[in-house]
C-alpha positions in Angstrom: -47.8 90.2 -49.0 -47.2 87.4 -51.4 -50.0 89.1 -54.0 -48.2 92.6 -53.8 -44.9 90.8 -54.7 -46.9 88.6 -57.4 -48.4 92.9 -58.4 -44.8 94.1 -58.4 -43.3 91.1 -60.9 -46.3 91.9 -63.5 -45.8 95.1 -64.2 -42.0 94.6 -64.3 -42.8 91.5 -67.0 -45.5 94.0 -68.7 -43.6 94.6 -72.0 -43.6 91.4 -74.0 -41.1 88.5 -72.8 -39.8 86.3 -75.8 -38.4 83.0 -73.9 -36.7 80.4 -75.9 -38.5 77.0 -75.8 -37.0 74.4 -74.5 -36.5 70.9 -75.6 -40.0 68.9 -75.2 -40.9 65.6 -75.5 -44.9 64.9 -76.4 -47.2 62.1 -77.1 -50.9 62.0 -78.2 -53.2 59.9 -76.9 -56.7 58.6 -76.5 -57.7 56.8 -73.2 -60.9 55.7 -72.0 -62.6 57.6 -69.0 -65.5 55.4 -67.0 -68.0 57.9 -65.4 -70.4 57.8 -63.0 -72.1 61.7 -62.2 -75.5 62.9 -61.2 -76.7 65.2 -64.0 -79.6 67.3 -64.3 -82.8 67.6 -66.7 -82.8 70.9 -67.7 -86.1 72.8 -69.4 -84.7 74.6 -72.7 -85.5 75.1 -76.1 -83.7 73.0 -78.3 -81.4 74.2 -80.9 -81.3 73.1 -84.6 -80.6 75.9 -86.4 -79.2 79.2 -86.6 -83.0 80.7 -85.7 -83.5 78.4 -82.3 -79.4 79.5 -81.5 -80.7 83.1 -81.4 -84.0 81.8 -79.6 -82.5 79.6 -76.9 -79.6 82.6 -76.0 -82.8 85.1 -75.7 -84.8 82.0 -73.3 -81.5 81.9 -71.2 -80.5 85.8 -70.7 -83.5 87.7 -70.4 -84.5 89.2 -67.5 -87.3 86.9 -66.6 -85.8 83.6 -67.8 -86.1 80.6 -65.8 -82.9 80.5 -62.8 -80.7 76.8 -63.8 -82.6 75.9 -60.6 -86.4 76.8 -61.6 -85.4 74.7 -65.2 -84.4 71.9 -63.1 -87.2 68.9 -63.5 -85.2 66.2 -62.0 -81.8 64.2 -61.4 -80.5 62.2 -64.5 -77.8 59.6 -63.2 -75.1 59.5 -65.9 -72.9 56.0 -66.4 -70.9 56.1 -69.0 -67.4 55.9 -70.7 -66.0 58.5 -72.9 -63.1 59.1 -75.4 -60.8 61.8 -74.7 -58.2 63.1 -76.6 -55.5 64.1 -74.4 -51.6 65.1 -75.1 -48.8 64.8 -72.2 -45.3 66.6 -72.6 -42.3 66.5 -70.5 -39.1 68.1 -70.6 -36.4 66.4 -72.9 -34.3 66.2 -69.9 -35.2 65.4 -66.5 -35.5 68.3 -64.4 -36.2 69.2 -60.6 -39.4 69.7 -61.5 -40.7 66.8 -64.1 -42.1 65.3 -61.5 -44.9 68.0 -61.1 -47.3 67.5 -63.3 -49.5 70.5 -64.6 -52.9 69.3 -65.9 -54.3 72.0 -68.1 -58.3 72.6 -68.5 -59.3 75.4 -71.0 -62.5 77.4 -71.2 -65.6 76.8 -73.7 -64.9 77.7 -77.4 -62.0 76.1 -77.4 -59.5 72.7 -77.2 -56.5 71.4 -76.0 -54.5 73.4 -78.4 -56.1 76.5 -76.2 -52.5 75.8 -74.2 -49.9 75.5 -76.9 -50.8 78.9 -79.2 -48.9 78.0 -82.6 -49.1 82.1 -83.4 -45.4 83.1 -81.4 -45.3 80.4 -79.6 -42.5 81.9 -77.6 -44.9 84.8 -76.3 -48.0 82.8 -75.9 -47.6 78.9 -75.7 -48.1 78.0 -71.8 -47.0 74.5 -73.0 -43.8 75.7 -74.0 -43.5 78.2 -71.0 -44.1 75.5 -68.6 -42.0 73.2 -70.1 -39.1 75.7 -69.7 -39.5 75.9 -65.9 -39.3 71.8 -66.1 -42.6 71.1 -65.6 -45.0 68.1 -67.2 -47.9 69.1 -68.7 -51.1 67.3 -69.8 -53.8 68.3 -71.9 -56.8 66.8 -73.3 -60.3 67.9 -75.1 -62.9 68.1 -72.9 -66.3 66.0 -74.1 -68.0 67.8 -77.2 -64.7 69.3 -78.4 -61.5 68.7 -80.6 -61.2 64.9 -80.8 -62.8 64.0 -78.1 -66.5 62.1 -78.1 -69.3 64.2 -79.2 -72.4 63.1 -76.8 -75.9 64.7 -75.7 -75.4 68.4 -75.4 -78.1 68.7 -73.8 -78.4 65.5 -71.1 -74.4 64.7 -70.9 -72.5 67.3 -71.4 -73.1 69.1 -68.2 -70.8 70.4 -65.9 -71.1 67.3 -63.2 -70.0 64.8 -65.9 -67.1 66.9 -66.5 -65.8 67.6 -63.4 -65.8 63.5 -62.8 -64.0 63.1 -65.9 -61.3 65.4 -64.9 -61.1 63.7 -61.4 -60.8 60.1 -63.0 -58.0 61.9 -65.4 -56.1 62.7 -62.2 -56.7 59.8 -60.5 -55.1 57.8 -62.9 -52.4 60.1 -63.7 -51.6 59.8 -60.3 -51.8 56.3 -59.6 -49.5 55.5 -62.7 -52.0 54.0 -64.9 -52.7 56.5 -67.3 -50.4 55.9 -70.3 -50.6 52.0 -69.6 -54.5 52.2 -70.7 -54.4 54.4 -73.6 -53.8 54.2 -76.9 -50.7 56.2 -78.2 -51.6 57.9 -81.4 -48.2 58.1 -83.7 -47.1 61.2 -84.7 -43.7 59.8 -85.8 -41.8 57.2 -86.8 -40.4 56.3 -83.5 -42.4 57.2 -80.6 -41.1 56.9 -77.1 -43.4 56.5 -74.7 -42.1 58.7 -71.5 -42.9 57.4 -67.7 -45.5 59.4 -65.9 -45.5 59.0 -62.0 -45.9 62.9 -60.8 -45.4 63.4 -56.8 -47.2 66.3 -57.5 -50.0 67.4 -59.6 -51.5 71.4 -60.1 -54.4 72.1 -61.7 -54.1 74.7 -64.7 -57.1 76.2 -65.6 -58.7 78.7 -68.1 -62.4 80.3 -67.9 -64.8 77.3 -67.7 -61.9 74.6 -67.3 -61.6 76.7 -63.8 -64.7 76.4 -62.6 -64.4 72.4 -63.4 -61.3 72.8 -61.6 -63.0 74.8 -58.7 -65.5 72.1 -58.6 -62.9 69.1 -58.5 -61.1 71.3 -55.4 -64.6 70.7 -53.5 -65.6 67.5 -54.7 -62.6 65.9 -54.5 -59.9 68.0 -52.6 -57.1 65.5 -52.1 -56.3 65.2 -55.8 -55.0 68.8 -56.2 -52.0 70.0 -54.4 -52.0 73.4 -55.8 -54.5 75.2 -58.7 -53.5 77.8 -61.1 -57.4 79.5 -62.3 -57.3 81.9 -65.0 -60.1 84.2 -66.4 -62.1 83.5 -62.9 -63.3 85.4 -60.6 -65.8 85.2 -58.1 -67.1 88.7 -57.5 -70.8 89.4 -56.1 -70.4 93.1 -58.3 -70.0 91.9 -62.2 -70.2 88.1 -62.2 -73.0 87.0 -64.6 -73.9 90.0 -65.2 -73.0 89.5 -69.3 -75.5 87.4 -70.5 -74.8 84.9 -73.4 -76.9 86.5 -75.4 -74.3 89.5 -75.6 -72.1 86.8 -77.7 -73.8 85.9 -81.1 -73.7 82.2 -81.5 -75.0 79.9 -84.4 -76.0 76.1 -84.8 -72.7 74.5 -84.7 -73.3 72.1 -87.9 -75.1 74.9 -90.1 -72.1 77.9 -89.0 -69.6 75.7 -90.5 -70.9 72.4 -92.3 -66.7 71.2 -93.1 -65.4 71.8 -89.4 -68.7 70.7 -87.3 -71.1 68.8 -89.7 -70.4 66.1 -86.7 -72.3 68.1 -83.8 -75.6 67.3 -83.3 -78.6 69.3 -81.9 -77.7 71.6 -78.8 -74.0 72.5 -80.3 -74.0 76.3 -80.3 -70.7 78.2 -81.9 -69.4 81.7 -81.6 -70.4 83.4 -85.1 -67.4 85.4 -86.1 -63.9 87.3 -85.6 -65.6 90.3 -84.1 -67.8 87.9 -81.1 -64.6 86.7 -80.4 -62.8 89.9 -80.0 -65.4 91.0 -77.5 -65.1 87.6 -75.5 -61.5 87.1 -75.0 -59.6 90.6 -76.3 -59.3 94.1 -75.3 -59.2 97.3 -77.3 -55.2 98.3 -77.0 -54.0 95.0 -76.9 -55.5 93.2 -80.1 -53.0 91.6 -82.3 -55.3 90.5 -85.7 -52.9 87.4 -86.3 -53.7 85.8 -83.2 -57.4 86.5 -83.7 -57.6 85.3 -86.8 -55.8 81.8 -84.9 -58.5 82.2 -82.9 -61.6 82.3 -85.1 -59.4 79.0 -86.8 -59.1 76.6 -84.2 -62.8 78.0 -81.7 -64.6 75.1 -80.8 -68.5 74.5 -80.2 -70.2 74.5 -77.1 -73.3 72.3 -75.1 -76.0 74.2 -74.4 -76.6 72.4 -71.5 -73.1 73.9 -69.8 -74.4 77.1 -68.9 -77.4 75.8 -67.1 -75.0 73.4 -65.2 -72.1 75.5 -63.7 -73.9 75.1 -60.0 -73.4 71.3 -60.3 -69.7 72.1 -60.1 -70.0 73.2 -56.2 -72.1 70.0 -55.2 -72.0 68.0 -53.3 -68.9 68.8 -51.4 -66.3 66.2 -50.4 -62.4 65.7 -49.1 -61.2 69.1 -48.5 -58.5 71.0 -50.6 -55.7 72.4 -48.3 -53.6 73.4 -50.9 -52.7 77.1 -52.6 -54.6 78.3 -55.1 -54.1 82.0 -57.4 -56.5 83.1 -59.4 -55.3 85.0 -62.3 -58.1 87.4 -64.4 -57.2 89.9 -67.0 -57.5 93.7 -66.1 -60.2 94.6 -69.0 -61.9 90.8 -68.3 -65.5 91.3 -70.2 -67.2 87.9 -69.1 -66.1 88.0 -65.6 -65.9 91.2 -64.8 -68.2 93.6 -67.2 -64.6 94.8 -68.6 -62.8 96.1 -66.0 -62.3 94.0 -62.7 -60.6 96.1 -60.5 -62.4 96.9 -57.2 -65.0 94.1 -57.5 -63.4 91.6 -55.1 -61.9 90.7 -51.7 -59.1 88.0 -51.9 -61.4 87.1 -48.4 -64.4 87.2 -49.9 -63.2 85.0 -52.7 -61.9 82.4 -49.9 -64.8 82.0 -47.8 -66.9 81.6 -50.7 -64.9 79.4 -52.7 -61.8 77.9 -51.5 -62.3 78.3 -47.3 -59.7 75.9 -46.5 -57.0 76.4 -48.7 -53.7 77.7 -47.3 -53.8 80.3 -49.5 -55.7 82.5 -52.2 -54.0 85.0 -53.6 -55.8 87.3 -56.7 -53.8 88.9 -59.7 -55.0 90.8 -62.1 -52.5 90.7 -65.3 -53.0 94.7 -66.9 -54.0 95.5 -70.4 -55.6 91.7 -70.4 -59.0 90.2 -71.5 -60.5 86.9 -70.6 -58.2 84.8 -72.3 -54.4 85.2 -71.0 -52.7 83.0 -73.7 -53.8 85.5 -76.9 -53.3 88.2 -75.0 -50.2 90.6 -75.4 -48.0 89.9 -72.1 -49.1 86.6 -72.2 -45.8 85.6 -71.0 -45.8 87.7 -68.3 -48.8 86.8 -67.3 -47.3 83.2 -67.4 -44.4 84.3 -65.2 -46.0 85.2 -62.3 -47.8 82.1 -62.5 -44.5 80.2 -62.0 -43.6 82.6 -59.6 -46.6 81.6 -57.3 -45.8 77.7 -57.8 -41.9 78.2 -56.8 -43.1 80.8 -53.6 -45.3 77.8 -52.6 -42.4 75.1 -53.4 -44.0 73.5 -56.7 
């Protein structure tokens, strides 16, 4: 079976795998997204200060807390056009595989820069790993994040209006006119703009940014030809069983008035070093350097997002045919309660999520947390990613 080979290569790649970069061309952009979702009005408290963040994680996780559904007063059509932030590299040289492009979507907390670790980048960049199969890459800051627009975190920044920004980011990635309508931002001299017209596109994703990517899979099916979904897992034994309460967060503006003085009401924050080390780290495997990177570069969240997952799944639309892996760590705390083995069915994760794709396959990368780049055997990790794209000729 293709996941026992996938098993087999991971624990050969367990001890660390320094690569040598290769040669990469990239460009920073900003382009323009028009949107047009179905958002939801959501009942919450609203969060101002450090205080209401405590308040509205204890209105969300308790026990008898509202379900997303019961807070649900009503549809709020969304028509808008947003700013994103986005940054496309290719290999220096063409390769056999340039033509693929890999379009990257990290989890909350974080940005673009989720992708391309600066902390040995040779263990724990996926930009530079990718690039050194040949691939493209794109990245860019989802809304509320990085140097992307900033709107409503609690009526815009919902999970529907994200998933249609990603599908207007492939459509016109795909079509060829995504560079032609943005706006290059110079990060030298002499900037050369490269050509972007992928026969091929996979979506990369990590913790939320997969679920977005789950959602474009059923909403719009025909614009993926393969998915790559780290620290997800769909299990009916741990999944949501961690409630955000478990994570301290803070008011966004008042945690950190020089990084996010710009984040309005509803923009939550994870408080410190040690809330990050429980979300995305495990106990053996904890390098402090990379945590540190961690706690430098996390980014706020929309309250909003957690009520709004569901939003993702609806309403269904072309179908997506193509192979998808899941990847999620061994010791995965926000999927998984810590320790994810025996709490799904690569069957059960089909049928309920992906029941026409030609094929799921489920890994589970040992001695990992919930976020795969930090983590020790990042590259590994990495590896058999690849290795599922080539078994599937990508």
């Amino acid at each position: 079976m293709l996941s026992t080979r996938l098993a087999q290569i991971g624990l050969l790649l367990a001890a660390k795998a320094m690569t040598v970069a290769a040669s990469k061309q990239c460009i920073d952009f900003d382009v323009l997204v028009p949107v047009v979702a179905t958002n939801n009005n959501y009942t919450m408290p609203r969060v101002d200060n450090n205080i209401d963040a405590v308040q509205w994680a204890l209105n969300f996780s308790v026990w008898d807390a509202p379900t997303p559904a019961e807070r649900d007063t009503g549809f709020l059509p969304i028509k808008d056009t947003f700013n994103i932030s986005a940054q496309l590299c290719v290999p220096s040289a063409k390769t056999d595989k340039s033509d693929i492009l890999q379009i990257a979507v990290q989890g909350n907390a974080w940005d673009k820069r989720y992708w391309d670790v600066e902390v040995e980048p040779a263990e724990h960049s996926y930009v530079d790993a990718a690039i050194g199969k040949g691939y493209s890459i794109l990245m860019f800051d989802r809304i509320g994040t990085g140097k992307s627009d900033i709107p409503d975190a609690y009526y815009v920044v919902q999970a529907a209006t994200e998933v249609e920004i990603l599908a207007q980011l492939t459509a016109m990635a795909r079509n060829g006119t995504l560079l032609s309508s943005a706006r290059i931002v110079p990060t030298t001299d002499n900037i050369t703009v490269p050509e972007l017209n992928p026969t091929h596109i996979v979506h990369v994703g990590h913790s939320f940014g997969s679920l977005l990517i789950a959602g474009l899979l059923t909403q719009h099916g025909d614009m993926s030809d393969a998915a790559l979904l780290t620290g997800f897992l769909p299990s009916n034994t741990h999944l949501g069983q961690v409630p955000v309460a478990a994570f301290e967060h803070d008011f966004a503006p008042d945690h950190d008035p020089a990084r996010f003085g710009q984040f309005s009401s509803g923009y939550i924050v994870l408080t410190s070093e040690n809330t990050l080390q429980k979300v995305y780290f495990t106990q053996d495997t904890l390098e402090p350097e990379l945590l540190t990177y961690t706690e430098k570069i996390k980014q706020p969240e929309a309250v909003a997002l957690y009520a709004s997952s569901g939003q993702a799944f609806s309403p269904p639309g072309p179908v997506f045919r193509g192979p998808v892996q899941l990847i999620a760590g061994e010791f995965d705390y926000v999927n998984c309660n810590g320790d994810c083995k025996g709490t799904y069915t690569e069957e059960g994760v089909k049928n309920s999520t992906f029941p026409e794709a030609s094929n799921v396959t489920v890994y589970l990368q040992p001695n990992t947390g919930h976020a795969l780049a930090v983590a020790k055997n990042a590259s590994a990790g990495f590896e058999v990613m690849f290795s599922y794209l080539e078994a599937h000729d990508f």
